[in-house]
C-alpha positions in Angstrom: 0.0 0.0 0.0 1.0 3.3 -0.6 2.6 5.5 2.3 0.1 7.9 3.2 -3.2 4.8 3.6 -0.4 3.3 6.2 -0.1 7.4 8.2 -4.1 7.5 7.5 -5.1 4.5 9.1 -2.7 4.7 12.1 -4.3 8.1 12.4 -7.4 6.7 12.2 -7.2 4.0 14.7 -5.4 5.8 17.2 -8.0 8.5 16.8 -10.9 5.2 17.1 -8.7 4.6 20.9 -8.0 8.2 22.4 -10.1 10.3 20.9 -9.1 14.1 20.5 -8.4 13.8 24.5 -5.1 11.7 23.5 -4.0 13.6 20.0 -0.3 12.9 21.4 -1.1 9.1 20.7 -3.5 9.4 17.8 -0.3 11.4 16.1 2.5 9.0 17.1 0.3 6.1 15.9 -0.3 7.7 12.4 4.0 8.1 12.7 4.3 4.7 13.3 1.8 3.2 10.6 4.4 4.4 8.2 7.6 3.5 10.1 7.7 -0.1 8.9 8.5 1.4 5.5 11.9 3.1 6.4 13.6 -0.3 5.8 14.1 1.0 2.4 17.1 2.9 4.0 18.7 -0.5 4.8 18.6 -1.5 1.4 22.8 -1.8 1.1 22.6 -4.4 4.3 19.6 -6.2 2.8 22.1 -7.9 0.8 24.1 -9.3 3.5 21.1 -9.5 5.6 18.0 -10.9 4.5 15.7 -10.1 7.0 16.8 -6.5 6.6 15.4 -6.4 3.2 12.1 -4.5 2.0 9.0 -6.0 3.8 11.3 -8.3 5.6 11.5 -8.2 9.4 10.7 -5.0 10.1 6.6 -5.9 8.9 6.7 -8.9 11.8 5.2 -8.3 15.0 9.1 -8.6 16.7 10.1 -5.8 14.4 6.9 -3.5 14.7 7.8 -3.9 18.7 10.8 -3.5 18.2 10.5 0.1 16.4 7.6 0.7 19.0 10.1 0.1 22.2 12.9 2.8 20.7 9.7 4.7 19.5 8.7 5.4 23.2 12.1 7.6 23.8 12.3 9.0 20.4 9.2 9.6 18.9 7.6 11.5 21.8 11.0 14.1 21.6 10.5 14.3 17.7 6.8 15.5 18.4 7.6 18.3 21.1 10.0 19.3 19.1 8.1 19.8 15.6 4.7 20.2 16.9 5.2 21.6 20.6 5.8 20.3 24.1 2.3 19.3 24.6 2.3 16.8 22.3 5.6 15.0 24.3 3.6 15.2 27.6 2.2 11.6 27.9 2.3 8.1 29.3 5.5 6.3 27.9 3.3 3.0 27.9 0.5 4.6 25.9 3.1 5.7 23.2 4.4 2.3 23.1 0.8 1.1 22.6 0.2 4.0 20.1 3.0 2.8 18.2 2.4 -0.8 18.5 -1.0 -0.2 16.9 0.2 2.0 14.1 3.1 -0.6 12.9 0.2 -3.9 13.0 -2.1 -1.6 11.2 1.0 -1.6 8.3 1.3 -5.3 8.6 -2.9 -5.6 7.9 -2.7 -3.3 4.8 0.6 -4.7 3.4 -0.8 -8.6 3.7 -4.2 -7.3 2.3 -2.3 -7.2 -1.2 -0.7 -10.3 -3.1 2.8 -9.5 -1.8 3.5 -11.4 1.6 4.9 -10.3 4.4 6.9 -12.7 7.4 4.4 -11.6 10.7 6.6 -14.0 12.9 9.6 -13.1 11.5 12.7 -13.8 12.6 11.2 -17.7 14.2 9.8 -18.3 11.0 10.3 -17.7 7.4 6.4 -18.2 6.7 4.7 -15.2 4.5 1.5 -14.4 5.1 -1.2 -12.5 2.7 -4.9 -12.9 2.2 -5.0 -11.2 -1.1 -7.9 -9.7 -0.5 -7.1 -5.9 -2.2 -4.4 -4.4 -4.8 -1.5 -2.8 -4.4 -2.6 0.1 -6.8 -6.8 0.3 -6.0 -7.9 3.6 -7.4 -10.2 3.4 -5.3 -9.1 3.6 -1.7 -6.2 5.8 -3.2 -9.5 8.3 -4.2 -10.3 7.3 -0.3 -7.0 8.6 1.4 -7.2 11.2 -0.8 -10.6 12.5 0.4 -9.9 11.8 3.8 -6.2 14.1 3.9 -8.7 16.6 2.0 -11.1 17.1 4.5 -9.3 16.7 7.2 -6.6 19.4 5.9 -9.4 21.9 5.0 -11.0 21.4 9.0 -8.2 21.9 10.5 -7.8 25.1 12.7 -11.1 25.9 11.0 -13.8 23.4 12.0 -14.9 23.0 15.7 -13.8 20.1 17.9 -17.3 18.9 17.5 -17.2 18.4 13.8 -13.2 17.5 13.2 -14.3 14.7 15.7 -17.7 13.7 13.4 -15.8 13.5 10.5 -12.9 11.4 11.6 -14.8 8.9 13.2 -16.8 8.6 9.8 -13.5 8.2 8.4 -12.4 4.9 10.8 -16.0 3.3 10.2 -15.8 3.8 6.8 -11.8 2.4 6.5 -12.8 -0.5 8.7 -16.1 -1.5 7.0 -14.0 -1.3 4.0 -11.5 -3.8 5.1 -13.9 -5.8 6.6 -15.8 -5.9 3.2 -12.7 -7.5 1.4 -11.1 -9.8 3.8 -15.0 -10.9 4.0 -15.8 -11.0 0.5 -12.1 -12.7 -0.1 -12.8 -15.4 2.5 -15.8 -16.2 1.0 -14.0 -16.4 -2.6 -11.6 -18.6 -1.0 -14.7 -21.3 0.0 -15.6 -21.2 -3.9 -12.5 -21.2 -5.4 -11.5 -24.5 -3.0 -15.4 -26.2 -3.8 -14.8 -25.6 -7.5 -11.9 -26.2 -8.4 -9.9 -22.6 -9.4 -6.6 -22.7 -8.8 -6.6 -18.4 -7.8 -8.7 -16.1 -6.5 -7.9 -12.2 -8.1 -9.2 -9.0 -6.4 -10.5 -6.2 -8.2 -11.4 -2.5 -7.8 -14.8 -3.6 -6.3 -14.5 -5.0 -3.0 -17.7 -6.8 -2.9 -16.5 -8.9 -6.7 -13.6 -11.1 -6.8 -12.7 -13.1 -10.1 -11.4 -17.0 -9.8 -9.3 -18.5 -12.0 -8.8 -22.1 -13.2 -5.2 -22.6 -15.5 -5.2 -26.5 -16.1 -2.8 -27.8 -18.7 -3.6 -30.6 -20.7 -1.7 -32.8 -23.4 -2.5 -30.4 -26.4 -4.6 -28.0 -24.3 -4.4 -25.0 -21.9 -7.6 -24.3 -20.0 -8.4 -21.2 -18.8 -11.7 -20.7 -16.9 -12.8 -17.4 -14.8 -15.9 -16.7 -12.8 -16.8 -13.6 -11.1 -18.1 -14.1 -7.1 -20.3 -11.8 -5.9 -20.5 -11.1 -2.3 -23.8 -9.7 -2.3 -25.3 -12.7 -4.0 -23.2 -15.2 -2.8 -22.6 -16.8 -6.0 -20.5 -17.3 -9.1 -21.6 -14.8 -11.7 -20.5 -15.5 -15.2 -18.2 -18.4 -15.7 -16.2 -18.8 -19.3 -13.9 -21.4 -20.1 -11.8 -21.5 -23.0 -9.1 -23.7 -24.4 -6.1 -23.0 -26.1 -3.6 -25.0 -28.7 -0.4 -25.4 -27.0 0.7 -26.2 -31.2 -1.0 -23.3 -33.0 -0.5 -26.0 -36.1 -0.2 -25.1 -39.3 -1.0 -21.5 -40.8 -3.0 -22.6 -43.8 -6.1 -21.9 -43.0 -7.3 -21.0 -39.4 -10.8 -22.6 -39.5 -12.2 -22.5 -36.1 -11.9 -19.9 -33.2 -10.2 -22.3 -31.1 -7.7 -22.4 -33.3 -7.8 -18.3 -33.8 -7.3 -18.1 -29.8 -3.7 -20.7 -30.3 -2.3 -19.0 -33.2 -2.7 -15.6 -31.3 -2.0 -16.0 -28.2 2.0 -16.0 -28.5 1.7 -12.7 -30.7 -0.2 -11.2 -27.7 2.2 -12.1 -25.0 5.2 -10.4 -27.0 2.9 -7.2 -27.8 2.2 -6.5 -23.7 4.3 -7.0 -21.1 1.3 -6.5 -19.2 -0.3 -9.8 -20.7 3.1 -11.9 -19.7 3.2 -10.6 -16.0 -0.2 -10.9 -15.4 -3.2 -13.6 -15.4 -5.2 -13.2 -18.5 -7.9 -14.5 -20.6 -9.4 -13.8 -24.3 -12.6 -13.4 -25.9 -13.4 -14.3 -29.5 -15.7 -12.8 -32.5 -16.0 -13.9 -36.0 -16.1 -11.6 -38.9 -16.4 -13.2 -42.8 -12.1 -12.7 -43.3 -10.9 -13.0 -39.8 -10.8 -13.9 -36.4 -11.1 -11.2 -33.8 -9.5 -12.0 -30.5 -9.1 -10.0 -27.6 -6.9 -10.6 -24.7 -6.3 -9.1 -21.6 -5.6 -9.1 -18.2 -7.7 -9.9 -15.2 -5.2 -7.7 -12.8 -4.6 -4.9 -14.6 -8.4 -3.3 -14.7 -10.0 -0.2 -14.0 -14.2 0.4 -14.0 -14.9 -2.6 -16.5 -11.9 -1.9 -18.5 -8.7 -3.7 -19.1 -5.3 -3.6 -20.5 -5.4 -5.8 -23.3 -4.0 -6.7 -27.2 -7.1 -7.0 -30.3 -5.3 -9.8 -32.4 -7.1 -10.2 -36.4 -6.3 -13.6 -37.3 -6.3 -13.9 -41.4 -8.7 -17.0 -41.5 -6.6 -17.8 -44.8 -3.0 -17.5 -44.2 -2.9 -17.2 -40.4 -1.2 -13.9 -40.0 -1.5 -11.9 -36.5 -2.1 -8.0 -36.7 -1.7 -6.5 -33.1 -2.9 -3.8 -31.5 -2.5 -3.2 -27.8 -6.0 -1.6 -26.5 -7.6 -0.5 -23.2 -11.5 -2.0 -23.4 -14.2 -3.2 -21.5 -13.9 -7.1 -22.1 -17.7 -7.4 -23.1 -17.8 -4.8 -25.7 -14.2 -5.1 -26.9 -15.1 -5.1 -30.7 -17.2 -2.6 -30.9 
């Protein structure tokens, strides 16, 4: 997740604990929901270190204590100084909770994603995520960015009253959010094991989930995908398709089976996007050529997707490329 979701929701959760009563702590535990992130600057030990490395042992509960124990003496100085002496006035075992909770509020949002992160680091090497968001979601960036708005423009302006309305909007909102996805993605998960997918792949709406199915046969690859639905607790338009692994012989391309195997290796060098990413295709017939349109099941944004429109000549089996951005359903119009 991006920096400045990890300072909101420390902010946000501290604010959810102490109130505007205990701003010292709300503050030090938006501080510390970013902290986690500073192992960038130990990027020349990673090397010789591995747990040193990005998203290593510093996003484990021993590291997050770790930074919150120093944090106690450091943090509360930083504050008085920068902000003023009242904000350094406090309990030295609130701040350590207040920066306990901000660093295990960066390990929830950095395990929401498909990247993993080591919680019990350094006693075990396990990574944990529940993939349950992505690592760029437009649409809780659009959140944070709201949130920093409004609470910017209230500030010094706005009466306590209000500042305190709005934030704890804020935290319910942010919470029923995450709660929505790691939901929603547990739920996926119970399909996905039922039916037989091999993935399960958020997307910008929290409440849908895709699920993926890659089986590879002797001559075949088959791809199926099915959209869950939260809110009807269901699978909501599965498509399978299967594809050559031999895209045979150019002369002629007679079926669209055939269309999807003799394109599908054109696509992959025309987008990088295709090759790093889970993908499917779609397929339309026209009287000279095959239409197919590939594209990627990650890389997405309100219905559309990054994707290549392949022509397959149905009578020498050439491939014209085109790398478009379409909404899978009405890619050929």
């Amino acid at each position: 997740m991006d920096p400045f979701s990890h300072l909101l929701l420390g902010y946000l959760l501290g604010f959810g604990i102490w109130g505007p009563s205990g701003l010292q702590y709300v503050i030090a535990a938006a501080i510390a929901g970013g902290l986690p992130d500073a192992d960038v600057a130990l990027f020349p030990l990673s090397k010789r270190f591995p747990l040193l490395r990005h998203r290593g042992v510093s996003h484990s509960i021993v590291g997050v204590t770790i930074i919150a124990g120093v944090g106690t003496f450091v943090i509360p100085y930083v504050m008085g100084h920068l902000l003023g002496t009242i904000y350094s006035v406090g309990s030295p075992w609130m701040f350590f909770v207040a920066l306990e909770v901000g660093g295990l509020s960066h390990i929830l949002l950095d395990s929401m994603d498909h990247w993993a992160v080591p919680v019990f680091a350094p006693f075990s090497p396990q990574e944990y995520r529940f993939d349950a968001d992505r690592i760029v979601n437009v649409g809780s960036m659009a959140f944070t960015v709201i949130a920093y708005s409004v609470l910017l423009d209230e500030h010094g302006r706005a009466p306590t009253w209000l500042w305190s309305l709005t934030t704890w909007i804020l935290l319910v909102l942010a919470v029923g959010y995450i709660s929505i996805r790691l939901l929603a993605r547990w739920r996926a998960g119970v399909a996905q094991r039922r039916l037989g997918y091999d993935r399960v792949v958020p997307q910008g709406n929290p409440f849908k989930f895709l699920l993926v199915g890659d089986e590879s046969l002797p001559s075949v690859r088959r791809l199926r995908v099915a959209t869950y639905s939260l809110l009807r607790g269901s699978l909501v338009n599965p498509r399978e398709i299967e594809v050559g692994k031999d895209p045979g012989p150019s002369l002629p391309v007679r079926t669209g089976q055939e269309a999807l195997a003799r394109s599908h290796e054109s696509a992959l060098k025309a987008s990088w996007t295709l090759g790093e990413t889970l993908h499917f295709a779609e397929v339309r017939t026209s009287p000279s050529t095959f239409e197919v349109f590939w594209y990627s099941l990650e890389f997405n944004f309100l219905g559309r997707a990054a994707g290549v429109l392949a022509r397959v000549d149905r009578n020498d089996g050439t491939v014209v490329t085109k790398n478009v951005w379409r909404n899978p359903s009405s890619a050929f119009a």
